[in-house]
ROLO-984541 format. One record per residue (C-alpha): x, y, z; chain. Coordinates in nm, 4 decimals. Layout:
! residues N
<r><east>X</east><north>Y</north><up>Z</up><chain>A</chain></r>
...
END
This chain:
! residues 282
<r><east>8.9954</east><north>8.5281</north><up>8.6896</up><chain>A</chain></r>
<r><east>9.1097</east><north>8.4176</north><up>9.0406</up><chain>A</chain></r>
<r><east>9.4717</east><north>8.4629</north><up>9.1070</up><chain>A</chain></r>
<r><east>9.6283</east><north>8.1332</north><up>9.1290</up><chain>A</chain></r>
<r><east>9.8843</east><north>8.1299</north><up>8.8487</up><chain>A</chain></r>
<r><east>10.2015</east><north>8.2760</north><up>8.8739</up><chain>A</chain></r>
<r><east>10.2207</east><north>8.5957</north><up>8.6822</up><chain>A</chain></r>
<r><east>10.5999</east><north>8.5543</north><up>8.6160</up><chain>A</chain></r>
<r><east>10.4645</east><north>8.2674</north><up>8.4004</up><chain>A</chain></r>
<r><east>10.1943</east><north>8.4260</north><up>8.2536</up><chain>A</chain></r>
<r><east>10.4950</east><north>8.6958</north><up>8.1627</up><chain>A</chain></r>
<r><east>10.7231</east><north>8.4438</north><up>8.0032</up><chain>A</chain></r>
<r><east>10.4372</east><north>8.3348</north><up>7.7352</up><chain>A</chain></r>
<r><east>10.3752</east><north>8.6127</north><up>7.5603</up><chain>A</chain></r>
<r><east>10.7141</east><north>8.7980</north><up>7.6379</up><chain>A</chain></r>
<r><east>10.8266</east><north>8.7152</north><up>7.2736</up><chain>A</chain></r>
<r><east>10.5334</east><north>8.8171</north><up>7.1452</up><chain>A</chain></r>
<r><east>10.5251</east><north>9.1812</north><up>7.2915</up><chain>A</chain></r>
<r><east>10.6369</east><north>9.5047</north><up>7.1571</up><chain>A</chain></r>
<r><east>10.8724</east><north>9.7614</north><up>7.2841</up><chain>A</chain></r>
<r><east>10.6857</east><north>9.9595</north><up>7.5842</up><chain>A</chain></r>
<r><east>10.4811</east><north>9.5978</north><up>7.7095</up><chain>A</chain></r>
<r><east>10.8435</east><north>9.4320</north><up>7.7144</up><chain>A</chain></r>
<r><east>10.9213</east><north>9.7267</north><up>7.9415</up><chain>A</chain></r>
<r><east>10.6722</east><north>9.6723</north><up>8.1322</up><chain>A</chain></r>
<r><east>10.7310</east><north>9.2765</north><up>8.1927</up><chain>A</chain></r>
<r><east>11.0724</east><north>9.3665</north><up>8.2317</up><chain>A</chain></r>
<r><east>10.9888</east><north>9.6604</north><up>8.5324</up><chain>A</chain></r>
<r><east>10.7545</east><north>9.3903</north><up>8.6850</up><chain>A</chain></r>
<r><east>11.0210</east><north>9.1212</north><up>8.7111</up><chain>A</chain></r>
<r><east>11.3190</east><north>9.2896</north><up>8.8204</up><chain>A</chain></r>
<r><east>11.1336</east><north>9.5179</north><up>9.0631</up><chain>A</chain></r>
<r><east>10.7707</east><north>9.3296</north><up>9.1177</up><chain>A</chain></r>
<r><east>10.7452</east><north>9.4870</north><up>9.4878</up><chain>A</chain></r>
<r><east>10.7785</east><north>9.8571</north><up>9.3415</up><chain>A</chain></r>
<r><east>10.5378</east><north>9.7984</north><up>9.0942</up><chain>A</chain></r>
<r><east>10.2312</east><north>9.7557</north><up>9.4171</up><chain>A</chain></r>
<r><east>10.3385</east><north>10.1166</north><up>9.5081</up><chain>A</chain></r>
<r><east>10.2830</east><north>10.2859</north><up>9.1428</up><chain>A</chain></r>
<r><east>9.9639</east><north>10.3940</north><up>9.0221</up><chain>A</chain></r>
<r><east>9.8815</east><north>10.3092</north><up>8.7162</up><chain>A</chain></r>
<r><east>9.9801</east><north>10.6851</north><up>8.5396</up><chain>A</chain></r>
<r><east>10.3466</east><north>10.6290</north><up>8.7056</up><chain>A</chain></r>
<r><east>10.3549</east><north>10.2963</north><up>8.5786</up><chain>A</chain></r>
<r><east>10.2971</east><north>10.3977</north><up>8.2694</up><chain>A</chain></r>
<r><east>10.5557</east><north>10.7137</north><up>8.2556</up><chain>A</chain></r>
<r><east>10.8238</east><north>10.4930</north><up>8.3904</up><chain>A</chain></r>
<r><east>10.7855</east><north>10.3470</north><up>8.0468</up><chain>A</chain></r>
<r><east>10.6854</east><north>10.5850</north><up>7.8292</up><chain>A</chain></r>
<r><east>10.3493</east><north>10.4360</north><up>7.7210</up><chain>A</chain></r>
<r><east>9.9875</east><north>10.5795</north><up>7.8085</up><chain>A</chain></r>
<r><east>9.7676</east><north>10.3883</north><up>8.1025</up><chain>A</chain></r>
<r><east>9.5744</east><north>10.2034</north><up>7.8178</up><chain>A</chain></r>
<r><east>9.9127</east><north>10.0210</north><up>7.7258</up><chain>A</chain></r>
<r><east>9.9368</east><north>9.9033</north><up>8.0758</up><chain>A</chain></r>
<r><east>9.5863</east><north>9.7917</north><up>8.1059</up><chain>A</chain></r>
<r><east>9.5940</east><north>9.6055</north><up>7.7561</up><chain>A</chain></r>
<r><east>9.9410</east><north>9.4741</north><up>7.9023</up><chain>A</chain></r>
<r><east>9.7721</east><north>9.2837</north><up>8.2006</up><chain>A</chain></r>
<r><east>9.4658</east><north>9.1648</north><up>8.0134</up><chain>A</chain></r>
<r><east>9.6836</east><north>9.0204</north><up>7.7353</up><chain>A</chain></r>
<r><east>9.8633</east><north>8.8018</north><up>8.0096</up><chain>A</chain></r>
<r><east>9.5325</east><north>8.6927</north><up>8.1664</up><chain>A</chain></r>
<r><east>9.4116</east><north>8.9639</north><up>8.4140</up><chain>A</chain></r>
<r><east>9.1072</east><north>9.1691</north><up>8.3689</up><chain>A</chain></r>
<r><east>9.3198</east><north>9.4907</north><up>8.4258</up><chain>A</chain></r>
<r><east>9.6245</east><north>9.6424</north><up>8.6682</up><chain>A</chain></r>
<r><east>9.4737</east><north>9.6424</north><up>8.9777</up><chain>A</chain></r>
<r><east>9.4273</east><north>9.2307</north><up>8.9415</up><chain>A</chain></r>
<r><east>9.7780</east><north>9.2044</north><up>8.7965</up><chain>A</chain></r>
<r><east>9.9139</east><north>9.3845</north><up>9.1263</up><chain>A</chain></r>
<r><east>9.7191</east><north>9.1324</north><up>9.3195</up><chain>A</chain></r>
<r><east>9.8765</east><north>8.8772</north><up>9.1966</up><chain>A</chain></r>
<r><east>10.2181</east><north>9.0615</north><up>9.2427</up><chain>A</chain></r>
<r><east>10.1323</east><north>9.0829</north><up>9.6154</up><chain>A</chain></r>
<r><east>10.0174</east><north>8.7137</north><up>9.6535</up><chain>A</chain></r>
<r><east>10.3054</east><north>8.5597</north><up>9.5077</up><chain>A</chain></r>
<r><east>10.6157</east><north>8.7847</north><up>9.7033</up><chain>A</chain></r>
<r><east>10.3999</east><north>8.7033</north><up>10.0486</up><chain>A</chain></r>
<r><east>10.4534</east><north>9.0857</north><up>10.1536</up><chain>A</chain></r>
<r><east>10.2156</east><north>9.1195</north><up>10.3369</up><chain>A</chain></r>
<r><east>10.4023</east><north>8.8517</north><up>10.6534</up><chain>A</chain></r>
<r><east>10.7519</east><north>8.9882</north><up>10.5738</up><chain>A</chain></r>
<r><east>10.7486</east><north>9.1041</north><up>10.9333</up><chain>A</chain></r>
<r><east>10.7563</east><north>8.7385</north><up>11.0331</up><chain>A</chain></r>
<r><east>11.0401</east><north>8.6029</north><up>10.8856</up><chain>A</chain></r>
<r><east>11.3165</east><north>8.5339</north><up>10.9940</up><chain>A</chain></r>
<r><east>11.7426</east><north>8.5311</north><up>10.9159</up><chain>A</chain></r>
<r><east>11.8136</east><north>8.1958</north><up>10.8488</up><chain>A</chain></r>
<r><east>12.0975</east><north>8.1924</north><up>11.1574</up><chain>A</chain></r>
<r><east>11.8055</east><north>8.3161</north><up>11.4182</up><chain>A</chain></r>
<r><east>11.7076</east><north>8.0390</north><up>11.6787</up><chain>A</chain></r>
<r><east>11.4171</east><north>8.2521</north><up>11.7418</up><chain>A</chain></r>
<r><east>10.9934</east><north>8.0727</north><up>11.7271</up><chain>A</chain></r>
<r><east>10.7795</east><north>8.2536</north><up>11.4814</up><chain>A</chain></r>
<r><east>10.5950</east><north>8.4187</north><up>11.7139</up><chain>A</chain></r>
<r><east>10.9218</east><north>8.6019</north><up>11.8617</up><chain>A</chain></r>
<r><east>11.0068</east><north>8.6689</north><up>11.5699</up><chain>A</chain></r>
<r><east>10.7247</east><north>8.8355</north><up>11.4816</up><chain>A</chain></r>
<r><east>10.7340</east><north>9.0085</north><up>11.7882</up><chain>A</chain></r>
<r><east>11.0649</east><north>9.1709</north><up>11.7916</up><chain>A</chain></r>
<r><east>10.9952</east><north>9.2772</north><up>11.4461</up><chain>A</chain></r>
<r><east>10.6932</east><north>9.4699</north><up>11.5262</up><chain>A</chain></r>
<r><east>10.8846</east><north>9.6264</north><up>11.7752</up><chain>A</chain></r>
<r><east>11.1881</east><north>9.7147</north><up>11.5807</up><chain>A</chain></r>
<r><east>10.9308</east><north>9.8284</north><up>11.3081</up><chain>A</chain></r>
<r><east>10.7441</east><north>10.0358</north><up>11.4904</up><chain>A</chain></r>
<r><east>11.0409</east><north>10.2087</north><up>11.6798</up><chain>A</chain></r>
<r><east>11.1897</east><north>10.2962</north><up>11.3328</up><chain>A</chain></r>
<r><east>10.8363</east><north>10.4637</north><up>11.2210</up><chain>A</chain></r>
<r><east>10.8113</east><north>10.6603</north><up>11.5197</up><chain>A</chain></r>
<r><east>11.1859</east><north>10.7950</north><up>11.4765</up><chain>A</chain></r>
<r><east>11.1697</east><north>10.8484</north><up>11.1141</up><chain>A</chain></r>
<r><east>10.8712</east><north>11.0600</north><up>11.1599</up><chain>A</chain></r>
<r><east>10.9590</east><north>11.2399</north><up>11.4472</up><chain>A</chain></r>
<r><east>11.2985</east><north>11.3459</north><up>11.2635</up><chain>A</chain></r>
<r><east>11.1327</east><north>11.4408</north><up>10.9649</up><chain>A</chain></r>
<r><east>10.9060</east><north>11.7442</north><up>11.1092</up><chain>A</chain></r>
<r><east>11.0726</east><north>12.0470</north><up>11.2168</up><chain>A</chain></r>
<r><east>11.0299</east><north>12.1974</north><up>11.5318</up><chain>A</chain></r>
<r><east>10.9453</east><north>12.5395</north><up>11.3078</up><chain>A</chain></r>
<r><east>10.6949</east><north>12.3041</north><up>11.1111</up><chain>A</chain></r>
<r><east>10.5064</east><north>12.2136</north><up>11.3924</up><chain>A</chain></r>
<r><east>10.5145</east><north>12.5268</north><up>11.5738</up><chain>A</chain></r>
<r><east>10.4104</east><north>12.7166</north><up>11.2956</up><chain>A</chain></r>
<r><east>10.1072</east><north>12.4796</north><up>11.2371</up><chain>A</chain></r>
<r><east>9.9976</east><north>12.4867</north><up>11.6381</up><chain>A</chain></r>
<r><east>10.0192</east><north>12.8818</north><up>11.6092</up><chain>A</chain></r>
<r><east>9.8003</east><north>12.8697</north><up>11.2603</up><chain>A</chain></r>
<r><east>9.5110</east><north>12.6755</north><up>11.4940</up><chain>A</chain></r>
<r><east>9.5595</east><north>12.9410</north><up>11.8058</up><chain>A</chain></r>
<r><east>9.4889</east><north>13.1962</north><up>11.5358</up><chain>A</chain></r>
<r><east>9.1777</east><north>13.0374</north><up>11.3405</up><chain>A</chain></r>
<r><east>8.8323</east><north>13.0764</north><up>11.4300</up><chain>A</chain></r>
<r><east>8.7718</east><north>12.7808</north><up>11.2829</up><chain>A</chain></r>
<r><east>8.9637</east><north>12.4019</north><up>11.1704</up><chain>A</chain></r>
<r><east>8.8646</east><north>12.1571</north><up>10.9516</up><chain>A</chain></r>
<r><east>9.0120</east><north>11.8297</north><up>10.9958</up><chain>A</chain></r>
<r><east>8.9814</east><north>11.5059</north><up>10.7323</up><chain>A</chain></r>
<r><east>9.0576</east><north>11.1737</north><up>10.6190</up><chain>A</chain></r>
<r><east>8.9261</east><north>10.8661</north><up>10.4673</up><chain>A</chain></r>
<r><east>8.9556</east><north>10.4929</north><up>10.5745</up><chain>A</chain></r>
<r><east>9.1924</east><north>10.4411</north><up>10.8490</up><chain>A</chain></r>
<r><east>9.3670</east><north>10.7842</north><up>10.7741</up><chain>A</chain></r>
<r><east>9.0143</east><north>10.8822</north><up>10.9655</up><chain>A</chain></r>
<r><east>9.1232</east><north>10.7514</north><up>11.3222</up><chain>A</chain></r>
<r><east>9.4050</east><north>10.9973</north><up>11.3230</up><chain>A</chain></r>
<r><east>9.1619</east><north>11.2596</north><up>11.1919</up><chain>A</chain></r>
<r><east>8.8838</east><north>11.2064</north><up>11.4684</up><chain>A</chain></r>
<r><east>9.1786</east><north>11.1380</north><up>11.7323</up><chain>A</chain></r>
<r><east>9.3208</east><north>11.5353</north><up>11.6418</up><chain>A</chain></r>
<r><east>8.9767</east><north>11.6589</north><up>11.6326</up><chain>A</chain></r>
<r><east>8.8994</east><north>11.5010</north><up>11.9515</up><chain>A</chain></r>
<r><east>9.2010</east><north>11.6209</north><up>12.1526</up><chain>A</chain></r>
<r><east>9.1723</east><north>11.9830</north><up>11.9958</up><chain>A</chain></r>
<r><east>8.8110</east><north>11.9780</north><up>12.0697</up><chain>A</chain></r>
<r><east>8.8666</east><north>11.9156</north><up>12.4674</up><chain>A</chain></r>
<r><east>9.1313</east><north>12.2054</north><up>12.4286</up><chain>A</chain></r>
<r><east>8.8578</east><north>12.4749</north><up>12.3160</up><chain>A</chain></r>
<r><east>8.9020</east><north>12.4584</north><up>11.9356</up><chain>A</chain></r>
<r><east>8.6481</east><north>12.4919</north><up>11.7350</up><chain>A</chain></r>
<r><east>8.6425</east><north>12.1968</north><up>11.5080</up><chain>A</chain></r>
<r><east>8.4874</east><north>12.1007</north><up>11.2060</up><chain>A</chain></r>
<r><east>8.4877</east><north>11.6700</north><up>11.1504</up><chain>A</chain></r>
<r><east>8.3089</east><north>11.4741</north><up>10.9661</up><chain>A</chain></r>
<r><east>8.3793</east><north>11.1278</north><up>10.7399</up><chain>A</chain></r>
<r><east>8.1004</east><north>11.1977</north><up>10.5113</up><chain>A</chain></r>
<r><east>8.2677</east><north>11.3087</north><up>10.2420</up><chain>A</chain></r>
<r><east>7.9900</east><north>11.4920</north><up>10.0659</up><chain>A</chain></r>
<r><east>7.9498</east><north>11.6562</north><up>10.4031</up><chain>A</chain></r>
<r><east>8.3140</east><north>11.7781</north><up>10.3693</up><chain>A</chain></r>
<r><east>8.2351</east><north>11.9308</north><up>10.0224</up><chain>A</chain></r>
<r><east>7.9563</east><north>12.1298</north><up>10.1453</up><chain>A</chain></r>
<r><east>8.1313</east><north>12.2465</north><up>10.4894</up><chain>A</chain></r>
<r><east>8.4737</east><north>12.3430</north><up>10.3325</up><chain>A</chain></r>
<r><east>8.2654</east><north>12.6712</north><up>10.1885</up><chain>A</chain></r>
<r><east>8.2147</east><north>12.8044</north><up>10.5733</up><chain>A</chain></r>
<r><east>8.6440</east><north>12.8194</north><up>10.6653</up><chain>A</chain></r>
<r><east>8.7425</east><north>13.1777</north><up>10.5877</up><chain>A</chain></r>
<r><east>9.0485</east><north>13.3487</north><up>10.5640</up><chain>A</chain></r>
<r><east>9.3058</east><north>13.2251</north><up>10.8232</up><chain>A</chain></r>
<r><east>9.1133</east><north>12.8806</north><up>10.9244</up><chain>A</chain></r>
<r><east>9.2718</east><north>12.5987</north><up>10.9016</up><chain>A</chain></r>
<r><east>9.2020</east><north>12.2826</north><up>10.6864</up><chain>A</chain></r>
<r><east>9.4178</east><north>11.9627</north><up>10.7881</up><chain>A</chain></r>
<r><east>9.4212</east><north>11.6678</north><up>10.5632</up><chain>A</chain></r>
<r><east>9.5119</east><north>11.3014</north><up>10.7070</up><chain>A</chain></r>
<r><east>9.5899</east><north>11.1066</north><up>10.3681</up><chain>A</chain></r>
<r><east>9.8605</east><north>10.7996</north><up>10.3761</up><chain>A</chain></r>
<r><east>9.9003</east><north>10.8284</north><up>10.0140</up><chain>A</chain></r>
<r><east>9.7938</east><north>11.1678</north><up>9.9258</up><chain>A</chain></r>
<r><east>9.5517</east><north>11.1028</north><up>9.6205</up><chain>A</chain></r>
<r><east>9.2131</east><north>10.9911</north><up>9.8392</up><chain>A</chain></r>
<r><east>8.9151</east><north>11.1931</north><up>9.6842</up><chain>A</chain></r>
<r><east>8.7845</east><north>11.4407</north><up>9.7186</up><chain>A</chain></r>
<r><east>9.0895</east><north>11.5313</north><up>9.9085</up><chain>A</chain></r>
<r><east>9.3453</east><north>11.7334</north><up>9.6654</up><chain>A</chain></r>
<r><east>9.0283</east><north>11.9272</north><up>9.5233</up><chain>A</chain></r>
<r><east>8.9612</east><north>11.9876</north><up>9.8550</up><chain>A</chain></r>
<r><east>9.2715</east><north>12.1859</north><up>9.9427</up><chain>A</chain></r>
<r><east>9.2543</east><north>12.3997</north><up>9.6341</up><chain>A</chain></r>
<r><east>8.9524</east><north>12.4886</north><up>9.7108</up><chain>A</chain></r>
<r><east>9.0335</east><north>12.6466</north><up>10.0470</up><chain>A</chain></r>
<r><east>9.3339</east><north>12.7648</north><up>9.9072</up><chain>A</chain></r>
<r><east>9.1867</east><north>12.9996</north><up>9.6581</up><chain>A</chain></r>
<r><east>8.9603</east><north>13.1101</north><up>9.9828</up><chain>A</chain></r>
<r><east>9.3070</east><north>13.2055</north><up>10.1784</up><chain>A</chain></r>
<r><east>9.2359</east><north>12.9229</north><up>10.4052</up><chain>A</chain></r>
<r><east>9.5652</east><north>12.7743</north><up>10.5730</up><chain>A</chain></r>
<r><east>9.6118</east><north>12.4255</north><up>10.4403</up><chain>A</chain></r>
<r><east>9.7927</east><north>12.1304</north><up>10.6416</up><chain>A</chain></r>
<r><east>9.8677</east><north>11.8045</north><up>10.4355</up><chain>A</chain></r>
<r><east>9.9667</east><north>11.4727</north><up>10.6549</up><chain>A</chain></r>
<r><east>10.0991</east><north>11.2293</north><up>10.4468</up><chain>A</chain></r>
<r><east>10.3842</east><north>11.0049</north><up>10.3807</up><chain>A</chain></r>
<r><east>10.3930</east><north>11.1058</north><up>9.9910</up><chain>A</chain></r>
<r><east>10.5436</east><north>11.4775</north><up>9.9389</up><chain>A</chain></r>
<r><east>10.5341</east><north>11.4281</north><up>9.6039</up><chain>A</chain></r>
<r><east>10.1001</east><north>11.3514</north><up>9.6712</up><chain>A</chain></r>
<r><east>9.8531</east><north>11.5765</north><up>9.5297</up><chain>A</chain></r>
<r><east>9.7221</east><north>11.6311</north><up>9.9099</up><chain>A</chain></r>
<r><east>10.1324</east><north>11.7089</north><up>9.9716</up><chain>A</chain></r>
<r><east>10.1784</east><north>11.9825</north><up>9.7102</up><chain>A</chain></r>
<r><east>9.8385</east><north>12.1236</north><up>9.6848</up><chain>A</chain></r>
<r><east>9.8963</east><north>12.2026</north><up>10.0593</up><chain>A</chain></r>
<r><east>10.0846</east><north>12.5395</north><up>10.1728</up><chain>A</chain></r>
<r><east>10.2363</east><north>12.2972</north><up>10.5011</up><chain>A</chain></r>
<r><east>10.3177</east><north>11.9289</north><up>10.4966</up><chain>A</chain></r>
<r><east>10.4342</east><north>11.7528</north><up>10.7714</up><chain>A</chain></r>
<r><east>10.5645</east><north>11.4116</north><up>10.6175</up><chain>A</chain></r>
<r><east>10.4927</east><north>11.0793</north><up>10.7562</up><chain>A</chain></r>
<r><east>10.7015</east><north>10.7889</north><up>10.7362</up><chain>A</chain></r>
<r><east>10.5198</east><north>10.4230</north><up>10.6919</up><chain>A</chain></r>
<r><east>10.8309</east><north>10.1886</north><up>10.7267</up><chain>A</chain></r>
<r><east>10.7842</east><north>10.1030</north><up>10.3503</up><chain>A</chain></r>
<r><east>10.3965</east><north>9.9838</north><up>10.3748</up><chain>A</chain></r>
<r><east>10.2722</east><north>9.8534</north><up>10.0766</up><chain>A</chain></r>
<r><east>9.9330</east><north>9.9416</north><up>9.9547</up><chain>A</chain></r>
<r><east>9.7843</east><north>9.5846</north><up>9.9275</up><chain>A</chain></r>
<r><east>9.8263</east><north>9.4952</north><up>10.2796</up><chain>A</chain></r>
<r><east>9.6039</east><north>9.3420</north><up>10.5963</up><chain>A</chain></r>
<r><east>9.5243</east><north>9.7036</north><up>10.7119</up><chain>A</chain></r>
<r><east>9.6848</east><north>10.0156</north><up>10.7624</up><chain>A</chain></r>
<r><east>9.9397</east><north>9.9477</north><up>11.0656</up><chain>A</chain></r>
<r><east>10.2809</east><north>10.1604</north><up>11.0422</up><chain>A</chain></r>
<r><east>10.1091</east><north>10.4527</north><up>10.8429</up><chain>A</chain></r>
<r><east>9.8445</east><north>10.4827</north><up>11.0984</up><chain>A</chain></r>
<r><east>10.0500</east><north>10.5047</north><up>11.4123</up><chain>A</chain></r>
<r><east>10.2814</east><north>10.7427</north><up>11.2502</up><chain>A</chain></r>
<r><east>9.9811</east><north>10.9723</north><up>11.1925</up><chain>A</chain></r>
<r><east>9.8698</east><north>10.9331</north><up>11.5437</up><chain>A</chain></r>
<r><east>10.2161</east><north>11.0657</north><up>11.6472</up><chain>A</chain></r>
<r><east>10.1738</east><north>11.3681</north><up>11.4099</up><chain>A</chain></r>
<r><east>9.8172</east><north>11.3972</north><up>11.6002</up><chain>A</chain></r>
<r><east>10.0111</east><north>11.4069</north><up>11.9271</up><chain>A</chain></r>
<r><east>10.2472</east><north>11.5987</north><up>11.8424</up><chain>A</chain></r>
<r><east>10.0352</east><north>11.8729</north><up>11.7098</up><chain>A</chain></r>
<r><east>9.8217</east><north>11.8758</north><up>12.0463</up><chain>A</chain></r>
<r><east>10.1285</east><north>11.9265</north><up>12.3049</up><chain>A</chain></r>
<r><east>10.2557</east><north>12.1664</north><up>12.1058</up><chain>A</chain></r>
<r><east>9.9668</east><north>12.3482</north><up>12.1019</up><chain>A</chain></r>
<r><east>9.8417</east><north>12.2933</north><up>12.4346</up><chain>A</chain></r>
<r><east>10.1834</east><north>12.4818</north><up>12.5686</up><chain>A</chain></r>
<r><east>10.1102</east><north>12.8060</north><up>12.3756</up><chain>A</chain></r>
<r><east>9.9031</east><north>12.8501</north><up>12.6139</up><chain>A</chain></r>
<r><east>9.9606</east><north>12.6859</north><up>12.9373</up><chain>A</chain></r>
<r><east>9.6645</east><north>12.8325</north><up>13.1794</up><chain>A</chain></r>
<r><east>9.4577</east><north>12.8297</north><up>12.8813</up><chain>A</chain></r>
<r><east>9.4458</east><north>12.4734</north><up>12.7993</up><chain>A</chain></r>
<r><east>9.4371</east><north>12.3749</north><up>13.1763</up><chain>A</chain></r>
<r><east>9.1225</east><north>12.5827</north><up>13.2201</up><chain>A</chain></r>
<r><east>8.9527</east><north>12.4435</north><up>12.8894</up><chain>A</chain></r>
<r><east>9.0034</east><north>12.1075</north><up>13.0022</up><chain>A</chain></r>
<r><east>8.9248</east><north>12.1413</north><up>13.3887</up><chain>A</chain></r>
<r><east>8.6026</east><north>12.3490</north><up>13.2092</up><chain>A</chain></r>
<r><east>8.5325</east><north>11.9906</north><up>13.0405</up><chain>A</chain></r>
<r><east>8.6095</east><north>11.7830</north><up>13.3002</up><chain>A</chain></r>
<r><east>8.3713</east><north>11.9145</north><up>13.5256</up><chain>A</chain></r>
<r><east>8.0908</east><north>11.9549</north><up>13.2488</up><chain>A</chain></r>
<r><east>8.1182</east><north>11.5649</north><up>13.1877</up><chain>A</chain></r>
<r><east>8.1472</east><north>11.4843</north><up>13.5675</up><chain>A</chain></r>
<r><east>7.9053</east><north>11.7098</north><up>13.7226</up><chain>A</chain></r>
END
């Protein structure tokens, strides 16, 4: 059906009508609509006690063919997605500054928040787990596979020996070459993408050293993995014009991997990249 009725309406209609775990669930939806486009539809359904196929029968009794339409609707009606451009009702400020300043102040906070949440011995440990491998893998899906290519890339030029690729079925087949001591890194915002989790227990039970990115510690991709080094997104929602916070704080964690590394070995990583300098420029 196309989402043009309120679903805080389409609530209040049946609401009498519903039993025990649905009334928790309209009740979950319209005190906290906003957490509800984080959850899955599994955690939805724990945080009331009911299994997935209440939830689905939930939103197709008020007029949606299933959850991930009834979130949609969620996200049209509370305008998230141009939160950034509002304004406090006491700010002489245009749109567009305002807009402006809070991309800035956004953006700032991301970079901080991550920054302060990885450990010097986190990210030193992970740099000296590359300097030892023969060989690292590094992944991700969608636009957690900029941050991917972009740490691929910069360990590449550095004399790594990297494994890349987006092709997911590609992955599968490669992630049988890392032995013992090779690293796998994982770039996942959310920490669920497939084949991803799988992925990691699979080079786990080979004694490969697994890296999980993400912003979700509580992820598959950030307990399956022996390190995580935790992103922070500035709260960005799921249902949203693309990623924006989650990917730059990625690309920090890509940056921040790199320097470190690069300093292990000073002469090293000057020679490697003088070596491709001149290769590329004759």
């Amino acid at each position: 059906m196309p989402i043009k009725e309120d679903y805080r309406m389409l609530i209040e209609r049946v609401y009498a009508k519903l039993g025990k775990r649905k009334k928790c669930l309209a009740d979950k939806i319209l005190s906290n609509p906003l957490d509800i486009i984080e959850m899955s539809v599994a955690a939805f359904a724990e945080s009331c006690g009911c299994d997935q196929t209440t939830v689905v029968r939930f939103a197709q009794q008020i007029g949606y063919s299933g959850y991930s339409e009834l979130k949609l609707a969620i996200a049209q009606k509370s305008e998230a997605l141009w939160k950034m451009a509002e304004a406090n009702s006491n700010e002489n400020m245009t749109e567009h500054e305002t807009l402006c300043r809070n991309i800035i102040q956004t953006y700032d906070q991301v970079i901080k928040m991550t920054l302060m949440q990885i450990s010097e011995k986190d990210i030193m440990e992970v740099a000296v787990k590359i300097e030892k491998a023969s060989s690292i893998m590094i992944c991700g899906a969608g636009a957690s596979a900029l941050a991917a290519d972009d740490l691929a890339f910069k360990l590449a030029r550095l004399g790594v020996h990297v494994i890349s690729s987006r092709d997911q079925e590609v992955v599968k087949c490669l992630i049988g070459n890392l032995r013992k001591k090779d690293v796998l890194i994982i770039f996942s915002h959310f920490g669920e993408t497939a084949p991803f989790p799988k992925l990691i227990q699979t080079a786990n039970s080979n004694g490969v050293e697994t890296v999980g990115i993400t912003s979700i510690a509580d992820s598959s991709v950030g307990r399956f993995s022996k390190m995580l080094l935790q992103t922070n997104s500035g709260g960005e929602l799921p249902i949203r014009l693309g990623a924006m916070t989650s990917r730059t704080s990625q690309m920090i964690v890509s940056d921040l991997i790199t320097i470190v590394y690069s300093k292990l070995d000073k002469k090293r990583s000057w020679e490697r990249l003088e070596a491709a300098y001149v290769s590329y420029n004759g």
